[in-house]
C-alpha positions as CSV (number, residue, x, y, z in Angstrom):
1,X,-13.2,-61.8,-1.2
2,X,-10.7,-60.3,1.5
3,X,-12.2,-57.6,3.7
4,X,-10.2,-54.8,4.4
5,X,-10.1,-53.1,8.2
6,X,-11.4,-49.5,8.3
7,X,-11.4,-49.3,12.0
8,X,-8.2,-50.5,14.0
9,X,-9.0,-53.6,16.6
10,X,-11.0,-53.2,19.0
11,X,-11.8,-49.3,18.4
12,X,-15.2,-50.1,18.8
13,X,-15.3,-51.9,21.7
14,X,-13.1,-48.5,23.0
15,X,-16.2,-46.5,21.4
16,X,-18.4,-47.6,23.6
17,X,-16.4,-47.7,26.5
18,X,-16.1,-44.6,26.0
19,X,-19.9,-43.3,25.3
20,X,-20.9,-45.6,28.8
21,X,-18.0,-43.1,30.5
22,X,-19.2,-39.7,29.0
23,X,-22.8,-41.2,30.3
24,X,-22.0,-42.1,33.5
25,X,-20.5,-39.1,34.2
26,X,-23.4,-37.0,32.6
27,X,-25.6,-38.9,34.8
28,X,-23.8,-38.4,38.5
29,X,-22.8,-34.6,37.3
30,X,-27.1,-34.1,36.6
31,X,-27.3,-36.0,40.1
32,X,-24.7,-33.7,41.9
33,X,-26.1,-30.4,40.8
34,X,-30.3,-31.6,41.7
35,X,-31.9,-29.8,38.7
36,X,-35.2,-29.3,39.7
37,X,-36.9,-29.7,36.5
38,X,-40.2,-29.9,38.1
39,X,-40.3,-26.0,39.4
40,X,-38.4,-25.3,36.1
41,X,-41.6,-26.0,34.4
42,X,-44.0,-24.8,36.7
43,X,-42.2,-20.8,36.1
44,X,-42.0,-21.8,32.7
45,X,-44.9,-20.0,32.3
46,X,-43.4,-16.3,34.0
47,X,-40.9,-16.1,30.7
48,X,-43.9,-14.6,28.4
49,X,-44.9,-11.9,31.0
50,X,-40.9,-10.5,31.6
51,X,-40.6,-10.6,27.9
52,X,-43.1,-8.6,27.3
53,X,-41.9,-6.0,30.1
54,X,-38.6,-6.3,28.6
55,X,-39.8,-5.4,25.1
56,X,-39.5,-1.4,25.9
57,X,-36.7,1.2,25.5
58,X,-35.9,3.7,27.9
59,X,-34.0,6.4,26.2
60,X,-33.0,9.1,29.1
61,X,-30.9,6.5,29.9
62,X,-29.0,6.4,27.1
63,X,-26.9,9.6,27.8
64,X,-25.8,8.4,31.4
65,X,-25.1,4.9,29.9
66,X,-22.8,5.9,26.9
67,X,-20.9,7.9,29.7
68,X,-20.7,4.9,31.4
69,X,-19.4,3.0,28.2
70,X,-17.1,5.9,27.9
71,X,-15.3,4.7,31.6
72,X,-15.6,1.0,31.1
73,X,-13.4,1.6,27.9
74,X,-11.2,4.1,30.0
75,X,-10.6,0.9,32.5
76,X,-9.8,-1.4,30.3
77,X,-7.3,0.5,28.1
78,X,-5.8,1.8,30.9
79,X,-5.5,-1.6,32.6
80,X,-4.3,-2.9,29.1
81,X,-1.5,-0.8,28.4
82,X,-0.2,-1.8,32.4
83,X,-0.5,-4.9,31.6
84,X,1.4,-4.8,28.1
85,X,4.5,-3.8,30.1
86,X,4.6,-5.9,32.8
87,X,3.9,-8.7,30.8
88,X,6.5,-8.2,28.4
89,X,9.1,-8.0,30.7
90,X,7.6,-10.9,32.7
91,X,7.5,-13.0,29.6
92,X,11.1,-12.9,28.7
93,X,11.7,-13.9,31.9
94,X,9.6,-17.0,31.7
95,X,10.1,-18.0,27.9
96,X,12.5,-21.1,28.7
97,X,14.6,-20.4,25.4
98,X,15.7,-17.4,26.6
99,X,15.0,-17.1,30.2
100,X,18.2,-15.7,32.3
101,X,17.1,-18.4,35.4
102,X,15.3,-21.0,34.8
103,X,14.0,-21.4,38.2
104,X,12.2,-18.1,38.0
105,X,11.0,-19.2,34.7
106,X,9.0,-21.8,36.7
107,X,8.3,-19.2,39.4
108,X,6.3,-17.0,36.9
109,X,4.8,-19.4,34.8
110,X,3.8,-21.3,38.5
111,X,2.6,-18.1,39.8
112,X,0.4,-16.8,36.8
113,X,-0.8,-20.4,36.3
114,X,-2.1,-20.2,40.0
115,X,-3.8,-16.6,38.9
116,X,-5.3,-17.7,35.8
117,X,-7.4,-20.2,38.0
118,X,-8.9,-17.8,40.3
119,X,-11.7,-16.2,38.6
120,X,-12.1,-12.4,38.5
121,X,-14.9,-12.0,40.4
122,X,-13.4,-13.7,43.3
123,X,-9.8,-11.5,42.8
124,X,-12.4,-8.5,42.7
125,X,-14.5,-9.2,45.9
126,X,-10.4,-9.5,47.8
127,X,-9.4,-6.4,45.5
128,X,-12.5,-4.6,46.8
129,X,-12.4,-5.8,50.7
130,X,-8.8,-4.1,51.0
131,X,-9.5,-1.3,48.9
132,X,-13.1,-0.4,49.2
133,X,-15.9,0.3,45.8
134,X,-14.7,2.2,42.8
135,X,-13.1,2.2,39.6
136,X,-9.5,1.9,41.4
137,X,-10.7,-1.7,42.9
138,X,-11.9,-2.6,39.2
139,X,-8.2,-1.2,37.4
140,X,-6.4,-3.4,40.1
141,X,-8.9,-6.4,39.9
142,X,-9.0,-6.5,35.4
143,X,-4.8,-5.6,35.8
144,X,-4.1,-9.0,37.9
145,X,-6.6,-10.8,35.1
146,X,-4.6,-9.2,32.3
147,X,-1.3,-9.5,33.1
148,X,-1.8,-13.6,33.9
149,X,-3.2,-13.7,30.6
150,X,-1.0,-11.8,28.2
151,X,2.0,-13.6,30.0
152,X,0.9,-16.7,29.4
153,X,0.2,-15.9,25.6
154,X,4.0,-13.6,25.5
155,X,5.4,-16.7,26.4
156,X,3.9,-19.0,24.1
157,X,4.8,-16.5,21.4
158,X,8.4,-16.3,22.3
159,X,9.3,-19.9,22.8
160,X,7.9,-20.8,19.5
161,X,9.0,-18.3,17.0
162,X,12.4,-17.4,19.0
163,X,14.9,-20.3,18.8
164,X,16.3,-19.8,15.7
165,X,17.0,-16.2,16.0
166,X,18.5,-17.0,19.7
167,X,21.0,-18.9,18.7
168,X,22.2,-16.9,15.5
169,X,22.7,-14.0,18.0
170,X,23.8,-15.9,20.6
171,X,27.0,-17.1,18.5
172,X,27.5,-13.4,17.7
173,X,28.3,-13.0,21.1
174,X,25.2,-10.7,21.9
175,X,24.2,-10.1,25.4
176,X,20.4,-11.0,26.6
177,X,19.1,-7.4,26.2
178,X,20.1,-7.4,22.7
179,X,18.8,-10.6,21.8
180,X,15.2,-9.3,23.4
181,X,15.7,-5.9,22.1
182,X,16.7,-6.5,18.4
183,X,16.0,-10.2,18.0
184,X,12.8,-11.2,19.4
185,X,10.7,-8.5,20.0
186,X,10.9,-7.6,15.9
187,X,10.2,-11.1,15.5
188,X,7.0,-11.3,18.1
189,X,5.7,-7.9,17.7
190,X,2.9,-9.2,15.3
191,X,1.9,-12.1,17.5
192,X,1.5,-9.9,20.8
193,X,-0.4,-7.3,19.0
194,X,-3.2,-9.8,18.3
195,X,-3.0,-11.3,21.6
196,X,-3.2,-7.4,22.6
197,X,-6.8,-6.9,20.7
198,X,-8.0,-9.8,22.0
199,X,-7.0,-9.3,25.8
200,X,-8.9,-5.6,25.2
201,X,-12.2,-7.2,24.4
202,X,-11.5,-9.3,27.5
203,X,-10.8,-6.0,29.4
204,X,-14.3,-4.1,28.4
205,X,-15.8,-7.6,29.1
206,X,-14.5,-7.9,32.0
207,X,-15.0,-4.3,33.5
208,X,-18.6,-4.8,33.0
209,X,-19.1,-7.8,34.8
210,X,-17.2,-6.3,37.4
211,X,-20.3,-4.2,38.3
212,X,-22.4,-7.0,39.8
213,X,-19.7,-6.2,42.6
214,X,-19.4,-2.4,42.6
215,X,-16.9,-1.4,40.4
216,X,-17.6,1.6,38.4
217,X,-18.8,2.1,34.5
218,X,-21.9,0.8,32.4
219,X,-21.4,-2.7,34.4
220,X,-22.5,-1.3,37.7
221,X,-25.3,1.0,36.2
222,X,-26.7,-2.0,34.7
223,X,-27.0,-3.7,37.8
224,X,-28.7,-1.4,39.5
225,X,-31.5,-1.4,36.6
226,X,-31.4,-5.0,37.5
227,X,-31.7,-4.2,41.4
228,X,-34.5,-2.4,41.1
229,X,-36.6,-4.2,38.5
230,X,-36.9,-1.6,35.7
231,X,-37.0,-3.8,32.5
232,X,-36.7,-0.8,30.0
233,X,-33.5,0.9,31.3
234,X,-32.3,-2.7,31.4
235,X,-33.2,-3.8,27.8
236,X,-31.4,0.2,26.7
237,X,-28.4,-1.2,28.8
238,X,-28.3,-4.5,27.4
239,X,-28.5,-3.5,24.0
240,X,-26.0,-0.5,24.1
241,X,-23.7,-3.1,25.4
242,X,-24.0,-5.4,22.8
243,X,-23.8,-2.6,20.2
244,X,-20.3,-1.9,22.1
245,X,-19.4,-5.6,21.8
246,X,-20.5,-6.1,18.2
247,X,-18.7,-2.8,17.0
248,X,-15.6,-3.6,19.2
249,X,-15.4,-7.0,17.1
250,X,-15.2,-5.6,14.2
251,X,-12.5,-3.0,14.9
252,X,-10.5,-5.9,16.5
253,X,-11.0,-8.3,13.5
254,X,-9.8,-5.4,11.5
255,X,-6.6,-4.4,13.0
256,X,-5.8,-8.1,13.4
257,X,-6.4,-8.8,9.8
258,X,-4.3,-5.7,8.6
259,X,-1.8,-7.1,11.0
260,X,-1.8,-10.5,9.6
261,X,-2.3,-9.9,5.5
262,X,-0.5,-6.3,5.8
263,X,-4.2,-5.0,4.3
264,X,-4.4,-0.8,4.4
């Protein structure tokens, strides 16, 4: 009886090349960082006692945070709209179907490339040293995060829903401006909106990490619950933020579902 091949020849010989690879370099990475499982285990024994100071609410802090709330959602729609603009523009710029140069079209996608690979707390801690603490340091700081984002996503957007549309209105003899303006914007509007939603919850995420280094809203009031060791104005904190997050979700999953399926 002929036996018919499932795998292709010498797939599992690649297999387990493969799995020794991932293993090895499991192995050195374990090696590199030095876990110290040892004193792992020997605080194992701590977890039980902070739970149990965590399992309190503090409720005059709730006023004070749900202003704070109030100003991290201030910062990042504020940053997002900024962003929205220059990104736009910045995108047509960079889309290389309908890019005006393509050398700056490598310039920007280069550039923002270069930005999305700097974290945000290290653009914050430079934002911070020229400018000082405060909510200005944290718009500038979620703003440079933003914009190298939604450029990146514009850009996507345009270069694959925009080729057709290009050339129809390029053989019409329209100008670039009118091919942005009445061609592809129409035809990418949907996609940037839910690249929009999603760049917000990034925003809000983002402006409350940015407290660990100073920057103003329910971020930085949190760390200083943290700071100073009081478990019950940090459990209130932790869970009005994840109340935020969870209802945030919903309201972005929403819009971006109306947006898709046209639902009222």
């Amino acid at each position: 009886m002929e036996h018919i091949r499932v795998t292709s020849k010498g797939s599992v010989g690649k297999s387990i090349l493969l799995v020794l690879i991932l293993g090895a370099v499991f192995i050195a990475a374990l090696m590199l960082i030095n876990l110290d499982i040892q004193k792992f285990f020997e605080r194992l024994h701590n977890v039980p006692d902070v739970l149990s100071r965590m399992m309190a609410v503090d409720f005059t802090i709730v006023p004070d945070a749900l202003l704070n709330i109030v100003t991290s959602l201030a910062l990042a729609l504020l940053t997002l709209v900024v962003a929205v603009f220059i990104a736009m523009f910045l995108s047509f710029l960079a889309a290389s179907n309908i890019a005006p140069n393509r050398f700056v079209a490598v310039f920007i996608k280069s550039f923002f490339a270069i930005v999305r690979s700097v974290p945000s707390l290290v653009w914050g801690l430079m934002v911070i040293a020229s400018l000082g603490f405060g909510n200005v340091s944290g718009f500038v700081t979620i703003l440079i995060s933003a914009v190298g984002y939604l450029t990146k996503t514009f850009t996507g957007s345009i270069e694959e829903t925009g080729s057709e549309i290009i050339e129809a209105m390029k053989s019409t003899g329209a100008s670039w401006f009118k091919i942005v303006y009445h061609g592809l914007i129409p035809l990418c509007i949907t996609a940037f909106i839910s690249w929009i939603t999603v760049c917000f919850e990034s925003n809000v995420s983002e402006s409350i990490g940015l407290g660990i280094i100073g920057v103003g809203g329910i971020g930085l009031l949190l760390t200083q619950a943290i700071n100073t060791y009081n478990y019950a104005q940090t459990t209130t904190i932790v869970i009005m933020i994840c109340l935020l997050m969870v209802v945030l979700e919903l309201v972005m999953t929403k819009i971006k579902n109306n947006i898709k399926f046209g639902n009222s």
